[in-house]
C-alpha positions in Angstrom: 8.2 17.0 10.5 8.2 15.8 7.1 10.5 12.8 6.6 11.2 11.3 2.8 12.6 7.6 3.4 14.1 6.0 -0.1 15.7 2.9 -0.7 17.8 1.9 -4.1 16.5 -0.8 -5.7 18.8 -2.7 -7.8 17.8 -5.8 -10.4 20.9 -7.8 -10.9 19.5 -10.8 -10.8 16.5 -9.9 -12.7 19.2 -9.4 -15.5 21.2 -12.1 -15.1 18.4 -14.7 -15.6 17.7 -12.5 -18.8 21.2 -13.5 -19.9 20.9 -17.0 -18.6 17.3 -16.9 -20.7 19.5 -15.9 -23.9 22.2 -18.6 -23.6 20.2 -21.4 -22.8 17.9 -20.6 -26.1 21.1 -20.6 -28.0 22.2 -23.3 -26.7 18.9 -24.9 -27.8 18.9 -23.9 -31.0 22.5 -25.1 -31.2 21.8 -28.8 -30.4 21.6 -31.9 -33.1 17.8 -32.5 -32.4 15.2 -33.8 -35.1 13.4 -30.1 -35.3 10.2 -30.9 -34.3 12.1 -31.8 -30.7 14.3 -29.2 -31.0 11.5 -26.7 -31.3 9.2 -28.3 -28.7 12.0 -28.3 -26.2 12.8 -24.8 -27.2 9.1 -23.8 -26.7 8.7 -25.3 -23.4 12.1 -23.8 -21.8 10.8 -20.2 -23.2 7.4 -20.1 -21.8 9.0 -21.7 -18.3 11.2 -18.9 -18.4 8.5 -16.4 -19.9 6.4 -17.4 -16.1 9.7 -17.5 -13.9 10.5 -14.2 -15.2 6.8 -12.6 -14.8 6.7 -13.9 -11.1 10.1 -12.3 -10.2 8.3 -8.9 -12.1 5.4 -9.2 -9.6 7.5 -9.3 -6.6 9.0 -6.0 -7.2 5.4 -3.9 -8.3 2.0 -3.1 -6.6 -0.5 -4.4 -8.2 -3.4 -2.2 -8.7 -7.2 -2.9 -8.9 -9.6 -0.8 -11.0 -12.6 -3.2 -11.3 -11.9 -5.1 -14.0 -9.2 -8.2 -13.7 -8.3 -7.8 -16.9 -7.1 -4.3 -16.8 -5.1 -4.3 -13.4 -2.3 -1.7 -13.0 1.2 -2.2 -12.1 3.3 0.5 -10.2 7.0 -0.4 -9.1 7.8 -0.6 -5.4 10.7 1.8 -6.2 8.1 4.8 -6.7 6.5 4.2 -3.2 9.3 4.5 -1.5 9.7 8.1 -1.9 6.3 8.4 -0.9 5.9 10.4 3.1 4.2 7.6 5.2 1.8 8.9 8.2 0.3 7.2 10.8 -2.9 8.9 12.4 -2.0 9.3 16.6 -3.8 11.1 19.3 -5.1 13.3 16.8 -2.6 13.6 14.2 -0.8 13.0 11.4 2.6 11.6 12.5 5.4 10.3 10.6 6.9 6.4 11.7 9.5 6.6 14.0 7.5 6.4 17.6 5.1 8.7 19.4 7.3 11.0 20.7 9.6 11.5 17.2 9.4 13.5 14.2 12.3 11.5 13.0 15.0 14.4 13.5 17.2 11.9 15.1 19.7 10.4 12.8 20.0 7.0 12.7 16.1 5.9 11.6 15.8 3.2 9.2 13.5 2.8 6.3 11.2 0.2 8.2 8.7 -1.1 5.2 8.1 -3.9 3.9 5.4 -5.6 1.4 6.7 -9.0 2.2 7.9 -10.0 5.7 7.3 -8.6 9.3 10.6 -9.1 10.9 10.8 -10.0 14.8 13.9 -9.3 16.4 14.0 -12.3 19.6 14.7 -10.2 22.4 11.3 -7.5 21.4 8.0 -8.7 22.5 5.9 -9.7 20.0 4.0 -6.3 18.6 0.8 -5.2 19.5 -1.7 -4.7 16.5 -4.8 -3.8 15.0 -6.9 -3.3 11.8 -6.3 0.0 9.9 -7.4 1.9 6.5 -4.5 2.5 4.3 -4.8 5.3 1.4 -2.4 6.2 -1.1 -3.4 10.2 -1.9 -2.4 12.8 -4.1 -2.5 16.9 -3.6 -4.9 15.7 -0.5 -7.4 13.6 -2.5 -7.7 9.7 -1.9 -6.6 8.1 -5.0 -6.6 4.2 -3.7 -7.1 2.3 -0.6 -5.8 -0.6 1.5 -6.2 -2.5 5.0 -3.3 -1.5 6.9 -2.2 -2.4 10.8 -1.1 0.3 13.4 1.7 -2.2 14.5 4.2 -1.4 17.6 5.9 -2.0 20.7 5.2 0.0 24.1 8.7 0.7 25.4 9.6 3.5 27.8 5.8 5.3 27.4 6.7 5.5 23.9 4.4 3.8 20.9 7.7 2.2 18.7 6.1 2.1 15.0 9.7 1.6 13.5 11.9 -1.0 14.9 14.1 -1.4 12.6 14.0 -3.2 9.2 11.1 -4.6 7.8 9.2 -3.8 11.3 6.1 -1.9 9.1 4.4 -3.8 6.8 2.7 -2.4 3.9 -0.1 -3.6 1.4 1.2 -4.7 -1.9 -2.3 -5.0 -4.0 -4.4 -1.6 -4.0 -8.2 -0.6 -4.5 -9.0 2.3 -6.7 -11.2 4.3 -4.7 -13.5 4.8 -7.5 -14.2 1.1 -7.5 -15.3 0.9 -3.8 -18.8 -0.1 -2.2 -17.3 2.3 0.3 -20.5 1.9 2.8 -19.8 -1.9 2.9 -15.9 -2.2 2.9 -14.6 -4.6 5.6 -11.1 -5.8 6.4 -10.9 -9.4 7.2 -7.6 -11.1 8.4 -6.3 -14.4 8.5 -3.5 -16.3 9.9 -1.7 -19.8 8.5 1.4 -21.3 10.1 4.0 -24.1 9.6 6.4 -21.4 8.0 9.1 -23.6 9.8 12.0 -21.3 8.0 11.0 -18.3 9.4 11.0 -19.4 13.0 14.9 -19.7 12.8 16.7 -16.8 13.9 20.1 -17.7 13.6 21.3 -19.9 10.5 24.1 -21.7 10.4 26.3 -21.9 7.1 25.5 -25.6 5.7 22.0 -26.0 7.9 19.2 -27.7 6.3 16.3 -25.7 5.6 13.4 -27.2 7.4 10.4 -28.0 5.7 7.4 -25.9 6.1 4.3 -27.9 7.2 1.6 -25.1 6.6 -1.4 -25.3 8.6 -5.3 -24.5 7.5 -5.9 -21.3 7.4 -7.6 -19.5 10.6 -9.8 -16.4 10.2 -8.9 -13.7 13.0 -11.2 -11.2 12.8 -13.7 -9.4 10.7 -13.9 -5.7 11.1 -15.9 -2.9 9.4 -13.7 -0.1 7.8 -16.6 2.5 7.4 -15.6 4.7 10.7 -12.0 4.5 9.5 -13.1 5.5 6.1 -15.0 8.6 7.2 -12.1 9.7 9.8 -9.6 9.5 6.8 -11.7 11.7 5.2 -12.8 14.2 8.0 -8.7 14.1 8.5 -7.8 15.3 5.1 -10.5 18.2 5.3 -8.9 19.9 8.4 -6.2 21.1 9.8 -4.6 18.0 10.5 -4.0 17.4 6.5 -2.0 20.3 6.1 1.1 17.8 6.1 -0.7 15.8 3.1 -2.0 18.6 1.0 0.6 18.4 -1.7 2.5 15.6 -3.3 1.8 11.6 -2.8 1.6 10.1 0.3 0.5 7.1 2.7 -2.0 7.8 5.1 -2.7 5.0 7.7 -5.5 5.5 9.9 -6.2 2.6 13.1 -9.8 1.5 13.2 -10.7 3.5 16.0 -13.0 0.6 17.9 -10.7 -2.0 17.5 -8.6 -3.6 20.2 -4.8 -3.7 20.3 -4.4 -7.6 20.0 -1.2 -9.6 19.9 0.2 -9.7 16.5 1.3 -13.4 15.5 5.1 -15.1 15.8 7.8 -15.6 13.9 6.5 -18.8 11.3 3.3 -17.5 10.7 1.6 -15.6 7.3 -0.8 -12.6 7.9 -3.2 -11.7 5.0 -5.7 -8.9 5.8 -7.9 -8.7 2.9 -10.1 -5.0 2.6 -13.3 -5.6 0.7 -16.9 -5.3 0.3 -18.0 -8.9 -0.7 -18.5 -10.1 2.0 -17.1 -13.5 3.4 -13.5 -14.4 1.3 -11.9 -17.7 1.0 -8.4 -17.4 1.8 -8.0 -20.8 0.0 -8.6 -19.1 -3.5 -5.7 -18.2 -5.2 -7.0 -15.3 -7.0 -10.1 -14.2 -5.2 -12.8 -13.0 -7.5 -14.0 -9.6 -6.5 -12.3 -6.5 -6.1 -10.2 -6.4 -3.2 -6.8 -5.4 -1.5 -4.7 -7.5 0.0 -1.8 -6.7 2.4 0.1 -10.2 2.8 3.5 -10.4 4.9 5.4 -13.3 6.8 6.4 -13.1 10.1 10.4 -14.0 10.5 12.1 -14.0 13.3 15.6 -12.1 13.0 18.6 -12.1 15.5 18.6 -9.8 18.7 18.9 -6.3 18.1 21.2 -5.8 21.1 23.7 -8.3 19.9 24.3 -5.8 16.9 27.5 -3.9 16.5 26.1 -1.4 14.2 22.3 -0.9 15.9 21.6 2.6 15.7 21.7 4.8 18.6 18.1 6.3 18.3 17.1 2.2 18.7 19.2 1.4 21.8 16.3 2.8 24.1 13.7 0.4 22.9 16.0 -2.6 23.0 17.7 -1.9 26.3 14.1 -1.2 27.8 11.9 -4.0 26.2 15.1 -6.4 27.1 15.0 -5.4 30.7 
């Protein structure tokens, strides 16, 4: 039952633009400027740089919130992925393949993401809804997350995992400690005009569109107490025997919320887990404490027109494409 899904993550080009960084200071330092210039050129290019590489840094870590902007943690994307993901379904704890799989099938792909939802064109769009995430250790909650319970209903089955990129995850956690846990809510909100992400197929040489982003359109507001108290009854009984040792993530459907249609291809989800009250998606940094799972939608090419599609997938292709 247990599953451990890990991906290498590699930084080549985290070190090349390190190298370029070097060589274009040299070069700096090298040219036949008054010094004043030299050293206000030189000054500007570093602290460009100095932001470039801080933003490519970001992208590859969680960011953590204890409370206190100031004093926000970092933990790199490359430890979570060792972490056993579980999904709470008809009563338990199950890994994400789909409702009827423990994942002994080979084939099974590592199907998280903390940046894009991928939408192969010939799956219906998935059916979603509002969930607690928690990161725990040795059975204790250590941080929490909003989270979607995010599928496809193909041949009776509940398809979590359809391939690549198919679950997204939160990528800025709560400290639990830090939590108005009584008056936590998960809001979500929708903006398109992602005009990229709409094209499946690229041709070598195309022109990438530009995106004409929309306003931003609040979806829903839901309460997260329920979920909160059945993550907790969950990892008192039986059914957190799977969870009692090690790290994992727990994800656990608000259980009076609908399935509703989750956007297309184009469009950027941000589901937003806090107790503050109403948020402004507009703000850049909001200004509470808050987690934030925020992923694009992108459509991808057909899953049946791939050579190299895993066997364990063909059933919910050939049946959601019939």
């Amino acid at each position: 039952m247990h599953c451990s899904m890990r991906k290498r993550v590699c930084m080549p080009m985290l070190m090349f633009h390190m190298l370029m960084h070097v060589e274009l200071s040299s070069s700096f330092l090298s040219c036949k400027l008054p010094v004043p210039t030299r050293n206000c050129v030189l000054s500007h290019c570093l602290v460009k740089r100095a932001k470039f590489d801080r933003r490519q840094l970001l992208m590859n870590y969680v960011t953590i919130d204890v409370g206190n902007i100031k004093k926000e943690q970092r933990l790199p994307i490359s430890m979570t992925e060792s972490f056993q993901k579980w999904i709470l379904s008809e009563d338990e704890l199950r890994p994400f393949f789909n409702s009827a799989s423990y994942g002994k099938e080979s084939g099974w792909v590592d199907p998280f993401s903390f940046d894009e939802a991928w939408l192969p064109t010939d799956l219906p769009l998935p059916l979603m809804r509002p969930a607690i995430g928690a990161l725990t250790k040795d059975g204790q909650v250590k941080y929490l997350m909003p989270a979607l319970d995010m599928c496809v209903q193909a041949g009776g089955k509940l398809w979590w995992n359809r391939g690549i990129n198919s679950v997204p995850l939160a990528k800025r956690w709560l400290d639990v400690n830090c939590a108005d846990l009584s008056r936590m809510s998960i809001q979500a909100f929708c903006q398109g005009g992602y005009e990229d992400a709409k094209r499946a197929v690229k041709e070598l040489g195309d022109d990438h569109p530009d995106n004409e982003l929309g306003p931003w359109k609040k979806l829903w507001e839901a309460p997260a107490a329920k979920g909160i108290v059945e993550l907790v009854e969950t990892l008192s009984d039986d059914k957190g025997a799977c969870v009692e040792k090690g790290y994992h993530i727990i994800v656990i459907p608000l259980p009076e919320e609908p399935l509703r249609e989750a956007p297309d291809a184009g469009n950027r989800l941000r589901l937003c887990l806090s107790a503050a009250g109403a948020i402004d998606p507009l703000q850049d940094g909001i200004e509470t404490t808050y987690s934030e799972l925020n992923v694009l939608f992108r459509a991808t090419m057909p899953g049946n027109e791939s050579e190299h599609m895993p066997q364990v997938y063909k059933e919910l292709f050939n049946l959601a494409g019939s």
